[in-house]
ZAMARGU-4260 file (C-alpha; in steps of 0.2 Angstrom, whole numbers, plus 5000, padded with zeros to 4 digits):
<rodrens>
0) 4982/4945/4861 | 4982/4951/4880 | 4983/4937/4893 | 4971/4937/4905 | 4973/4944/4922
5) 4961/4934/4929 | 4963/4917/4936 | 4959/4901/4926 | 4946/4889/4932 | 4957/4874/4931
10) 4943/4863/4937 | 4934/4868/4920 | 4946/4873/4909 | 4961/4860/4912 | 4980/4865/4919
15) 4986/4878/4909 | 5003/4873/4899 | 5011/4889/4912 | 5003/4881/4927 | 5010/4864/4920
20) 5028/4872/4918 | 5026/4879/4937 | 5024/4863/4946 | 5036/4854/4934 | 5048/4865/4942
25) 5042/4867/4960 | 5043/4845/4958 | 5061/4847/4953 | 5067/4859/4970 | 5056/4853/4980
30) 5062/4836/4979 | 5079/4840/4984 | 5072/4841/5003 | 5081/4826/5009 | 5093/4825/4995
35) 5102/4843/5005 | 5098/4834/5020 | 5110/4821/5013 | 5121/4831/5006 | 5125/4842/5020
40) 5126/4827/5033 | 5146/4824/5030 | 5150/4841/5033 | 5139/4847/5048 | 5127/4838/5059
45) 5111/4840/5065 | 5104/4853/5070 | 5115/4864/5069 | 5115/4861/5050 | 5094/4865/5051
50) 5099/4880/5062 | 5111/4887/5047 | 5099/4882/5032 | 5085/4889/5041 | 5095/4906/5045
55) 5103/4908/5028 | 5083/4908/5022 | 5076/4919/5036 | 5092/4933/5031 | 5087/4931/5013
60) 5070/4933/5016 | 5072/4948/5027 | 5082/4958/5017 | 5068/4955/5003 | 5054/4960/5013
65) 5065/4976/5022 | 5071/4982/5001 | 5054/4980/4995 | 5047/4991/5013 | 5034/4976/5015
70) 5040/4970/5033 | 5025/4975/5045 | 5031/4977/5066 | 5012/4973/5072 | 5013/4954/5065
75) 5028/4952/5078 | 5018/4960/5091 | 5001/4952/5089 | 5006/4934/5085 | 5023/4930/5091
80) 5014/4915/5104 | 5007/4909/5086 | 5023/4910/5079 | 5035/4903/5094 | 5021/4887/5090
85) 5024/4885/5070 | 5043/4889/5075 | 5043/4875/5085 | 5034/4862/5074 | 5045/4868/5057
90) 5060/4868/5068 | 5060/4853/5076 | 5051/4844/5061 | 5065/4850/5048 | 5081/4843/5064
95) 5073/4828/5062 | 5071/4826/5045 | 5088/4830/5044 | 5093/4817/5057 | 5081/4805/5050
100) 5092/4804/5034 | 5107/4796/5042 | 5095/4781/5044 | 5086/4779/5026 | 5087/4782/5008
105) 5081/4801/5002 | 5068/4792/4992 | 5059/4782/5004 | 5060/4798/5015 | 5052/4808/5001
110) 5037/4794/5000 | 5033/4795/5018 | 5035/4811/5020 | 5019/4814/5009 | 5011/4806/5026
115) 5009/4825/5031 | 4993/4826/5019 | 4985/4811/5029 | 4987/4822/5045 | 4984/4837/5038
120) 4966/4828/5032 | 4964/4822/5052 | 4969/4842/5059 | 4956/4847/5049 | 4942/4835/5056
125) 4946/4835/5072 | 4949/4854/5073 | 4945/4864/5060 | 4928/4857/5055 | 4930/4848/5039
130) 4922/4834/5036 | 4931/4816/5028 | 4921/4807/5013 | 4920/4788/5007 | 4935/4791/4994
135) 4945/4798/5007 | 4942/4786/5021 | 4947/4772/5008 | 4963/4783/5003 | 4968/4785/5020
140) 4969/4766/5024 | 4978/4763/5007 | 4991/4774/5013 | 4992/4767/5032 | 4994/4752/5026
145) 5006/4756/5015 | 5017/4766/5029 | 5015/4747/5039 | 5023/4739/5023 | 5037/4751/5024
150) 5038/4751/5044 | 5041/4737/5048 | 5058/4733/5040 | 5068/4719/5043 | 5085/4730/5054
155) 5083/4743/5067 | 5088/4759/5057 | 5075/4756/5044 | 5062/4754/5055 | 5070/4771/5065
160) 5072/4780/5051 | 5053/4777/5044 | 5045/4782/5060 | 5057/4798/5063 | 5049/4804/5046
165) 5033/4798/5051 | 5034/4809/5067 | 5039/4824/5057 | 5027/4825/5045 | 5015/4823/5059
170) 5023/4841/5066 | 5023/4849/5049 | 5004/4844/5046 | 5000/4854/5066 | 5010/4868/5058
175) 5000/4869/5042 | 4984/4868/5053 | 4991/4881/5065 | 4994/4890/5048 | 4978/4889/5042
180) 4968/4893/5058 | 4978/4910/5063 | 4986/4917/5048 | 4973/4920/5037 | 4974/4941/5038
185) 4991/4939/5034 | 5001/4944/5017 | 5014/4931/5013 | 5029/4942/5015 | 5028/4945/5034
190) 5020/4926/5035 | 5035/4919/5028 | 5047/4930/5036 | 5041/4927/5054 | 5040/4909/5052
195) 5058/4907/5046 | 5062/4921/5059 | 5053/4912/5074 | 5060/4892/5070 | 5075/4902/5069
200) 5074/4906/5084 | 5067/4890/5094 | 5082/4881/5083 | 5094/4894/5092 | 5088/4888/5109
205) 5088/4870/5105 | 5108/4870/5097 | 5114/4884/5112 | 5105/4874/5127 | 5113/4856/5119
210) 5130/4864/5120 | 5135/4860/5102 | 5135/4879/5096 | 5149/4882/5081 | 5154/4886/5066
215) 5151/4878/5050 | 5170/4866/5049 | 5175/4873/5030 | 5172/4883/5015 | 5164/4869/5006
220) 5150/4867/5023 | 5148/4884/5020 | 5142/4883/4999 | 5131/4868/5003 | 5121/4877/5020
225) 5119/4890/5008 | 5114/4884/4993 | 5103/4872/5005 | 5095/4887/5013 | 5092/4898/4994
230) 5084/4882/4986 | 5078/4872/4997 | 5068/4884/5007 | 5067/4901/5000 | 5065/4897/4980
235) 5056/4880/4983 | 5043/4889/4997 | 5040/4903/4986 | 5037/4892/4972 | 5025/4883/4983
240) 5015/4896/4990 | 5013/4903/4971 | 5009/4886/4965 | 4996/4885/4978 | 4987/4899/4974
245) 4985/4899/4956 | 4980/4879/4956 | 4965/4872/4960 | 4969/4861/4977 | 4964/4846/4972
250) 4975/4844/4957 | 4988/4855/4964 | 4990/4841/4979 | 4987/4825/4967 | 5002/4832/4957
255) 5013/4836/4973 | 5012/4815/4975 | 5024/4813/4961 | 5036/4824/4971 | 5045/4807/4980
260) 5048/4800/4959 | 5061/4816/4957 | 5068/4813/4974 | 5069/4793/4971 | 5080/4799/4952
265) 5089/4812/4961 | 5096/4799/4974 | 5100/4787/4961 | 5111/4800/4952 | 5119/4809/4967
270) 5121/4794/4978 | 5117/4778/4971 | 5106/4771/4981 | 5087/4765/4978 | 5072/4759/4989
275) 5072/4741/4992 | 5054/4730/4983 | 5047/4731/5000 | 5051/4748/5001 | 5043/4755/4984
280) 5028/4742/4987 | 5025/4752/5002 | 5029/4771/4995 | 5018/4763/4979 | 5003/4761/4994
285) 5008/4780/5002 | 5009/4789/4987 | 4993/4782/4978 | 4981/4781/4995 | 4988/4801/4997
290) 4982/4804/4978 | 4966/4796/4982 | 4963/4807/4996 | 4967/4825/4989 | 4959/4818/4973
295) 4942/4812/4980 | 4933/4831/4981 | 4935/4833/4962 | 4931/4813/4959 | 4915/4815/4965
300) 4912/4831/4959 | 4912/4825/4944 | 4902/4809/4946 | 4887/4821/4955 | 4889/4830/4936
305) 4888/4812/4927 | 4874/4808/4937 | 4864/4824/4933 | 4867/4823/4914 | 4858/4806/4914
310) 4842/4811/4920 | 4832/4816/4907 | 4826/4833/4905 | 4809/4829/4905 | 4810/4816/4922
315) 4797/4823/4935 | 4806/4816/4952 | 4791/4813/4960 | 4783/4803/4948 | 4789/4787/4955
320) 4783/4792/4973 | 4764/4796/4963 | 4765/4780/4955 | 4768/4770/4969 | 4755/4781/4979
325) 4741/4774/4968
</rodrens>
């Protein structure tokens, strides 16, 4: 039997074993975010390491979207000030990330990163319009307390490292909302190209006026920037973006919280190093507060249709109004 061009209402129908097999693997590379971060620390610092990962993608992407004759001039021309903004936010978001990593395990960093959906909720209230229910309010101060917990470390380069990633996921979330407001005419070719392109390019600015310009020190720098750049940006991004669209929001955020879990396994394996008890008692707060939040649309959803299947057919809403009016 033909499969179905058209897209699955997941919200109705359930995650499709596909759609399952998608964000399984999207979990597993996108994961690896502070884990490259990690691993290309020895070799090269920051950020001039951001500045090669980001420009091995923005040449990979380029030549794709130049071979498949999908790059568009007028993008550059109408929204480069748009651009030189989400250029600046990725850019200096992703340098301290990078930076950040020196500081704290990869797995902590991976449960407080997921702070960007808690900013991301606040962009979109105070600027776009949305509006914040009870579920979500509760979520959020799960998770704020939860960032406290793992804050406020007994050390200086805990507490440094946490709010490091605190402050870049804070950039990342004015990057998605910048995102969202400007770019919806765009295909995600050019989008993604200019992006990459334009943090480049801010990256460029930042490395040359700091004076610490130069080339990657060996061979071996050179395989991990490269394999940093292919995985951790252009295959782990394009997984994202297809994973977006073919998901229904809600759940397709809910299961990017298990995101950290595979970063937390990956650490153990590469590194050998865990979050301490306070540590996962905190990222147990983040991650379950952020679940709540992205989950709380389709929860009461759902309890609006419970609620509707217990009224009986037959019940005449204003028969308590005529009762009492007698």
């Amino acid at each position: 039997m033909a499969q179905s061009s058209q897209p699955i209402s997941h919200d109705a129908q359930g995650v499709s074993a596909q759609s399952v097999a998608l964000i399984t693997v999207l979990l597993l590379v996108d994961s690896l975010h502070f884990i490259f971060a990690r691993l290309v620390l020895p070799y090269i610092a920051p950020p001039l390491s951001v500045l090669y990962v980001l420009g091995i993608a923005t040449v990979e992407v380029g030549l794709y979207a130049i071979f498949t004759r999908k790059l568009r001039l007028i993008y550059l021309t109408r929204h480069w000030k748009m651009f030189t903004a989400i250029g600046f936010c990725i850019g200096v978001s992703t340098m301290i990330n990078y930076q950040a990593i020196a500081y704290i395990d990869p797995g902590t960093a991976a449960m407080l990163g997921k702070t960007t959906v808690l900013f991301g909720v606040g962009f979109g209230i105070f600027w776009l319009g949305d509006r914040l229910s009870r579920l979500q309010i509760v979520g959020s101060v799960i998770a704020i307390l939860g960032l406290v917990v793992i804050s406020f470390q007994p050390g200086d380069y805990l507490r440094l490292g946490a709010l490091l990633i605190i402050g870049s996921t804070f950039l990342y979330a004015l990057h998605a909302a910048l995102s969202k407001r400007y770019t919806q005419d765009m295909d995600l070719v050019n989008f993604f190209f200019y992006r990459l392109l334009f943090t480049s390019a801010v990256l460029l600015v930042i490395v040359a006026g700091s004076g610490d310009l130069g080339l990657p020190p060996s061979p071996t720098a050179w395989l991990v920037l490269i394999a940093a750049g292919t995985v951790d940006v252009v295959i782990s991004r394009s997984l994202y973006y297809i994973a977006l669209r073919r998901l229904n929001m809600s759940i397709f955020s809910i299961m990017l919280t298990a995101g950290p879990v595979a970063a937390i396994l990956w650490a153990v394996l590469l590194f050998g190093t865990f979050p301490t008890g306070q540590q996962l008692i905190g990222g147990i707060g983040v991650l379950s507060g952020v679940a709540l939040v992205t989950a709380a649309p389709l929860l009461e959803r759902k309890l609006k249709r419970t609620s509707v299947r217990t009224i009986p057919e037959n019940h005449d809403p204003r028969s308590y109004t005529k009762k009492h009016e007698r």
